[in-house]
C-alpha atoms as one frame of an Amber mdcrd trajectory, in Angstrom:
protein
  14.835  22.176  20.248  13.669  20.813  16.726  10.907  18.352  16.696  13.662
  15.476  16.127  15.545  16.101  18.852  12.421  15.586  21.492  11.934  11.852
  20.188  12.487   9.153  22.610  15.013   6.393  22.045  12.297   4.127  21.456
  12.096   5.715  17.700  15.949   4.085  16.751  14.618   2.311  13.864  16.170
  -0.949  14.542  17.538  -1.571  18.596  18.507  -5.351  19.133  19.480  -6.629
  22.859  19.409 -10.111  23.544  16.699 -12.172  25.073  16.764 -15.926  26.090
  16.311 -18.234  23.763  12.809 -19.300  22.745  11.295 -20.344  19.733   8.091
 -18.075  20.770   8.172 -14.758  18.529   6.444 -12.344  20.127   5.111  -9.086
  18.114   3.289  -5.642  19.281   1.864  -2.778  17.426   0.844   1.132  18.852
  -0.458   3.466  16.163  -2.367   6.754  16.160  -4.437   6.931  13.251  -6.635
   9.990  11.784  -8.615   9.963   8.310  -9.943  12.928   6.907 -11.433  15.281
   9.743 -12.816  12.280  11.771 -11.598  11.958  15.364  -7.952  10.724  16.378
  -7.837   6.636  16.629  -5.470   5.153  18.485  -5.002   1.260  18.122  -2.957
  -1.494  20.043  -2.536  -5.190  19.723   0.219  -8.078  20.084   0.075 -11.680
  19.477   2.391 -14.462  20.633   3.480 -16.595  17.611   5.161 -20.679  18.417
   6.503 -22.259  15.108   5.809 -25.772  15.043   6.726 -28.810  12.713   2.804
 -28.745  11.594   2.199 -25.033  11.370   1.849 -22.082  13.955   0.390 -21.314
  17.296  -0.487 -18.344  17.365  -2.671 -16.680  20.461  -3.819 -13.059  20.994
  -1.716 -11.581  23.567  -2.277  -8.246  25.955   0.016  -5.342  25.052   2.638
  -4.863  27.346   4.950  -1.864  26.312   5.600   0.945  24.270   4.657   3.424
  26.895   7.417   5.458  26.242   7.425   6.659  22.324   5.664   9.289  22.213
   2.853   9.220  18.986   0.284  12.123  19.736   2.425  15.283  18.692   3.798
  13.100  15.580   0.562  12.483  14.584  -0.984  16.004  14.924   1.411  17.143
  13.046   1.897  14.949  10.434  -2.145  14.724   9.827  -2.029  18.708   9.987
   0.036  18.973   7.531  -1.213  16.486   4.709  -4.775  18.457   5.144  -2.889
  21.927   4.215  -1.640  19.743   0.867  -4.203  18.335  -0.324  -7.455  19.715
  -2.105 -10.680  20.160   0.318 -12.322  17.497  -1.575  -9.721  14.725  -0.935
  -9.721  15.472   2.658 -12.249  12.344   3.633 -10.016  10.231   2.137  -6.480
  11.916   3.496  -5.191   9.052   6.127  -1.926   9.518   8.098  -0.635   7.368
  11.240   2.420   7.151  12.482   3.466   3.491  14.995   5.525   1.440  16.601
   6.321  -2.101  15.779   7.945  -4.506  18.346   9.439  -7.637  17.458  10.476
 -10.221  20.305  12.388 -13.427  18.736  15.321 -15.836  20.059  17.660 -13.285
  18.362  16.603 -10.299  20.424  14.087  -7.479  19.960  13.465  -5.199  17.216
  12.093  -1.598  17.537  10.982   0.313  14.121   8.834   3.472  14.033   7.234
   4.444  11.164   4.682   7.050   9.590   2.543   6.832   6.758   0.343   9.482
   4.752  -2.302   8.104   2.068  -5.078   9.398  -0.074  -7.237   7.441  -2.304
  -4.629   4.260  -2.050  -2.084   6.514  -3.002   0.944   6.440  -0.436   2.376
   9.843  -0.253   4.534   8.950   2.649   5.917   5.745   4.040   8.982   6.664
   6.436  10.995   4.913   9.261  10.987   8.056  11.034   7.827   9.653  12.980
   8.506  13.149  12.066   8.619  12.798   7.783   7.008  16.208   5.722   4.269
  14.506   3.376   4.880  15.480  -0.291   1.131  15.405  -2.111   1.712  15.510
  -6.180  -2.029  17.300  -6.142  -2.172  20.992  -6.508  -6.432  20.895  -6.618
  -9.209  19.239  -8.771 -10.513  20.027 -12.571 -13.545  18.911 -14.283 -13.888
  15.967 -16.434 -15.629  18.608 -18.878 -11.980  20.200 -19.131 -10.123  16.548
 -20.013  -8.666  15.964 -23.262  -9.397  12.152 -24.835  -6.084  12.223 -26.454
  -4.476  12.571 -23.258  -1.775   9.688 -23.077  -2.394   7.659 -20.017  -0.321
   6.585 -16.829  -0.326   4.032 -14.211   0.762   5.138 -11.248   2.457   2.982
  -8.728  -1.222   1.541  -6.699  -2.156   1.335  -9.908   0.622  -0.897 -11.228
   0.468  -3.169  -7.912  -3.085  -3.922  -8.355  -2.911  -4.585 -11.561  -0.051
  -7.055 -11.041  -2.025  -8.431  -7.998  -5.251  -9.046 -10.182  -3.201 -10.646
 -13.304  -1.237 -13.137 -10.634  -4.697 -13.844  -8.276  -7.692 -13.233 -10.485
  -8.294 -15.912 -13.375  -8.641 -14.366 -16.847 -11.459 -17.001 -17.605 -13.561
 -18.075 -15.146 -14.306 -21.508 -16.436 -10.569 -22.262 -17.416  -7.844 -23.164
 -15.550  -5.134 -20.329 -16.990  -4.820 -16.893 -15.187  -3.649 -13.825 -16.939
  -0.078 -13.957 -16.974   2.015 -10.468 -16.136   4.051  -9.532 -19.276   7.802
 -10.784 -19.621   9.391  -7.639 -18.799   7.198  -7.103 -15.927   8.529  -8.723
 -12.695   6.736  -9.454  -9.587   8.823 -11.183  -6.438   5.872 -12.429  -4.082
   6.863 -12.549  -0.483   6.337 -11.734   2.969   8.649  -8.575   3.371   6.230
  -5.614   3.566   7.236  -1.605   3.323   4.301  -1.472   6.145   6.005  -2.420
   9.336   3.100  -4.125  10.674   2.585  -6.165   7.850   6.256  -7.119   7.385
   6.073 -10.778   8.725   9.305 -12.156  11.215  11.798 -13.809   8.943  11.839
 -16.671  11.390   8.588 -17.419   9.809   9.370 -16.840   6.429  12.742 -18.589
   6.658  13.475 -21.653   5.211  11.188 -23.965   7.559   8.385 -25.793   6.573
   5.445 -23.804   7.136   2.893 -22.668   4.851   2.725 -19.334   2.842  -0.689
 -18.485   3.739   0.000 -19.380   7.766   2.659 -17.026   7.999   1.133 -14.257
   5.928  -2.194 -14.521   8.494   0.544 -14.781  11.473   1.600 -11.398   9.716
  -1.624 -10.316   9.571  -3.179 -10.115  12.800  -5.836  -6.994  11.952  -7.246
  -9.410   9.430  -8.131 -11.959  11.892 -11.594 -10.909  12.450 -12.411 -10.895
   8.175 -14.058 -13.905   6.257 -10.867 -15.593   4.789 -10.056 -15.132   0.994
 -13.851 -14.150  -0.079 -12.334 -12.485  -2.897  -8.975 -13.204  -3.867  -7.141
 -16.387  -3.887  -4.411 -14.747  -2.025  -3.005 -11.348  -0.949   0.686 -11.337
  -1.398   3.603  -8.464  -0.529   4.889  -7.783  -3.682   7.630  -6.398  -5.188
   6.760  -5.125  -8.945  10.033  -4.059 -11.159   9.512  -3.270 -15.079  12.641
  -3.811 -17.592  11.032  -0.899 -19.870  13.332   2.456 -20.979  12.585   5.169
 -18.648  10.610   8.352 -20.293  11.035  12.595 -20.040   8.694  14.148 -18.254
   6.599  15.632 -21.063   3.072  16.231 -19.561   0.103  16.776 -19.790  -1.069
  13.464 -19.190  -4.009  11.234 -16.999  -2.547   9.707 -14.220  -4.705   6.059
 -12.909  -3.578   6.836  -9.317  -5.181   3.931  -8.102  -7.720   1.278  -8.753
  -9.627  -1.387  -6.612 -11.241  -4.336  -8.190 -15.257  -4.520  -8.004 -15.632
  -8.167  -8.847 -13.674 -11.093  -8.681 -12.565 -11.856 -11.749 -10.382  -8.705
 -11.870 -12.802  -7.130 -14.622 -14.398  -4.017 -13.463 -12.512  -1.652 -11.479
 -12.717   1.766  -9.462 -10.478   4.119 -10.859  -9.386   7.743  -9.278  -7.636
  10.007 -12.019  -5.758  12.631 -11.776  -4.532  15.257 -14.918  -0.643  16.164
 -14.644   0.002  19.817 -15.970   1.490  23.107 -14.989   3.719  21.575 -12.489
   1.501  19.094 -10.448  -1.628  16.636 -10.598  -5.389  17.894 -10.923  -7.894
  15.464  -9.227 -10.369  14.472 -11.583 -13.673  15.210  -9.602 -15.579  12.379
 -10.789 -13.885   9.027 -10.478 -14.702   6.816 -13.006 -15.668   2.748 -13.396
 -13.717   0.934 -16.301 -14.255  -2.616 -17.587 -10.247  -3.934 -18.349  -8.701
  -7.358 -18.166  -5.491  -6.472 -15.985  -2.853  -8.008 -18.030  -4.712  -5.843
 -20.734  -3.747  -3.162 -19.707  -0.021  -3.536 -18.254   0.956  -4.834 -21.517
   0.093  -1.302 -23.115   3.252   0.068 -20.974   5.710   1.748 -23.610   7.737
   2.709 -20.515   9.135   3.738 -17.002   7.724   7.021 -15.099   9.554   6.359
 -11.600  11.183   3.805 -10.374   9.729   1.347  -7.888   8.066   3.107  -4.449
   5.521   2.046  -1.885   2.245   1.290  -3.170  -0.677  -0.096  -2.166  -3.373
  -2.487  -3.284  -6.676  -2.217  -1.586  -9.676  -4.545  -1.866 -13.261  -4.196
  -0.210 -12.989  -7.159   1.694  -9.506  -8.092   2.119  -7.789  -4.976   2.929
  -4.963  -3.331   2.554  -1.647  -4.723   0.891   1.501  -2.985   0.606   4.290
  -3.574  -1.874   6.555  -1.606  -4.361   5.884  -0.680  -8.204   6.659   1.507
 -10.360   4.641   4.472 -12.143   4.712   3.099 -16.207   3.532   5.174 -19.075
   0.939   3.158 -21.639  -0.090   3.336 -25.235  -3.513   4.327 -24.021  -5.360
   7.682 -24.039  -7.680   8.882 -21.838 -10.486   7.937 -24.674  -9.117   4.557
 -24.798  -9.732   3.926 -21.695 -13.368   4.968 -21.371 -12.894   8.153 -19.788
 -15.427  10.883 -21.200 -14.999  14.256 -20.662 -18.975  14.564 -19.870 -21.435
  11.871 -18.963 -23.894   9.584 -20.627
C-alpha cells in the first residue's frame, strides 16, 4: 500500500456538511513542524470568531478535533527528504510542516491539509496534499571568491514579494508623505486569500461587510496575537504580484536574490541570500550579503519574466511570515551592480 493510500479521509482537501446556522465562524489548526535538525514541534490552536456591525469578537478557543489525520509519518518523511536535497549548510534553515486547517461557518465545515517545505524564505513546496516530494533548485554552495560581477541578476519569487511589500508599506522618504510606487507593469492585488492555509482568512470576513481590513487580517492571524502590533510595517498584506513583462530563455549563468528581509523600516537596507544558477541547478552563495536599495529601485530594473507567479514568502523580524504569489523577473543589474564582491573589504 503506497503512502497515499494510508491517508485518512480527513486529508480530502475541501469536505463541506452542513451545520446550523450561526454567524460564529469557528477555525482550528494541527501542524507538525521541524527546522533544520532541531526536535519535531507539534502546534495546535483554534479561535472562535462573531462578526459584528462594529468589528469582531474574537476569543481563544480549546482545540477540539482533528484526532484522526494522521501528521507524524507525513512529516518524517517529508522533513527527511528536503535534508537529502539540500546542501549541509542550509540544513538550519530547511523548515517543512505539514497541517490541518478546519473551518466551521453557517455554510458548513471546511477540511484542507497541506504541507510546506522552506529554506531561507524560499518556498520549495506548498501543496494541498500531505504526502508532496520537495523539489530544492540547490545542487550545493560556491564561494563568493568564484562569482563573476558581470553576472546578470535575478529576483526570485520571495524576492519579488518583498520587494513589492516594501514599495506598497515602506515610505520612500521618511519626512514626505509619497511611498515608492510599484512600476506600471507590475501588479499587486492586496487581499486576504493566502496560499498558507492558516493564514487564508474565512471569506465571511472578507466579504462584502463592513469590517475593517486590518481586523480581519489579525482574525486571520491568530499566531500573531502575542507580537507588538505593526512595529515595523504599516501593514502586512496577502498579495498577489503579476508582471506584464515578455518572458526570457533560460540562458544561465546568472545570481539569483532568492530572498531578502528588510533591516530597517524604511525598506532601505536589506538581507539578501544569493544563489549562482549554472550547470543545471543553483549554487548557494556561502556568504550572504547586506545591500543598501530603495525597493521600487530595483523592480523597475526588470527587463523580464523568469517563471510565472508561485508561492512566495515575505518575512520580517518582527512581523512574521507573509505568504503570497510572485513571479521570478530577470533585471538589468549585475552582480557588481548590486554590491556583491567576489571577496571582502
Amino acid at each position: 500500500m503506497s503512502p497515499t493510500d494510508a491517508l485518512p479521509s480527513a486529508e480530502a482537501a475541501v469536505s463541506t456538511v452542513p451545520t446550523a446556522t450561526t454567524a460564529t465562524i469557528r477555525r482550528e489548526v494541527r501542524l507538525v513542524r521541524r527546522t533544520g535538525d532541531a526536535p519535531t514541534r507539534r502546534h495546535r490552536w483554534a479561535c472562535s470568531i462573531d462578526p459584528r456591525p462594529d468589528g469582531l469578537d474574537v476569543r481563544i478557543a480549546a482545540p477540539e478535533g482533528l484526532e484522526d489525520a494522521d501528521l507524524e509519518r507525513p512529516a518524517a518523511q517529508l522533513h527527511d527528504a528536503l535534508l537529502r536535497q539540500l546542501p549541509r549548510m542550509l540544513h538550519r534553515d530547511a523548515r517543512s510542516e505539514v497541517g490541518i486547517v478546519r473551518t466551521e461557518t453557517e455554510a458548513g465545515v471546511s477540511s484542507k491539509t497541506y504541507a510546506l517545505t522552506t529554506c531561507a524564505e524560499v518556498v520549495v513546496t506548498l501543496d494541498e496534499h500531505l504526502w508532496p516530494e520537495p523539489a530544492a533548485p540547490w545542487r550545493g554552495t560556491c564561494s563568493p571568491a568564484d562569482l563573476d560581477r558581470d553576472l546578470p541578476v535575478v529576483l526570485g519569487p520571495s524576492a519579488v514579494l518583498s520587494l513589492a511589500s516594501g514599495a506598497l508599506e515602506m515610505p520612500d522618504d521618511p519626512f514626505g508623505t509619497e511611498k515608492s510606487a510599484v512600476p506600471s507593469w507590475l501588479s499587486v492585488d492586496t487581499g486576504h486569500r493566502s496560499p498558507y492555509p492558516p493564514h487564508d482568512c474565512p471569506p465571511e470576513i472578507t466579504g462584502s461587510g463592513p469590517l475593517p481590513a486590518t481586523i480581519a487580517w489579525w482574525a486571520a492571524h491568530t499566531e500573531h496575537w502575542m507580537r507588538p502590533m505593526r512595529t515595523t510595517r504599516a501593514s502586512r498584506g496577502q498579495y498577489r504580484v503579476r508582471a506584464a513583462l515578455p518572458s526570457v530563455a533560460d540562458r544561465p549563468p546568472r545570481l539569483w536574490v532568492e530572498s531578502l528581509v528588510s533591516l530597517d523600516t524604511l525598506g532601505r537596507y536589506w538581507h539578501a541570500s544569493l544563489s549562482v544558477e549554472r550547470d543545471g541547478g543553483r549554487w548557494w552563495l556561502t556568504r550572504p550579503l547586506s545591500v543598501q536599495i530603495r525597493a521600487g529601485d530595483l523592480l523597475r530594473s526588470a527587463v523580464g519574466q523568469i517563471e510565472p507567479p508561485r508561492p512566495a514568502m515575505d518575512h520580517d523580524p518582527i512581523d512574521g511570515e507573509s505568504f503570497g504569489w510572485a513571479p521570478g523577473l530577470l533585471t538589468a543589474r549585475t552582480a557588481g551592480e548590486l554590491g556583491v564582491r567576489s571577496r571582502p573589504r
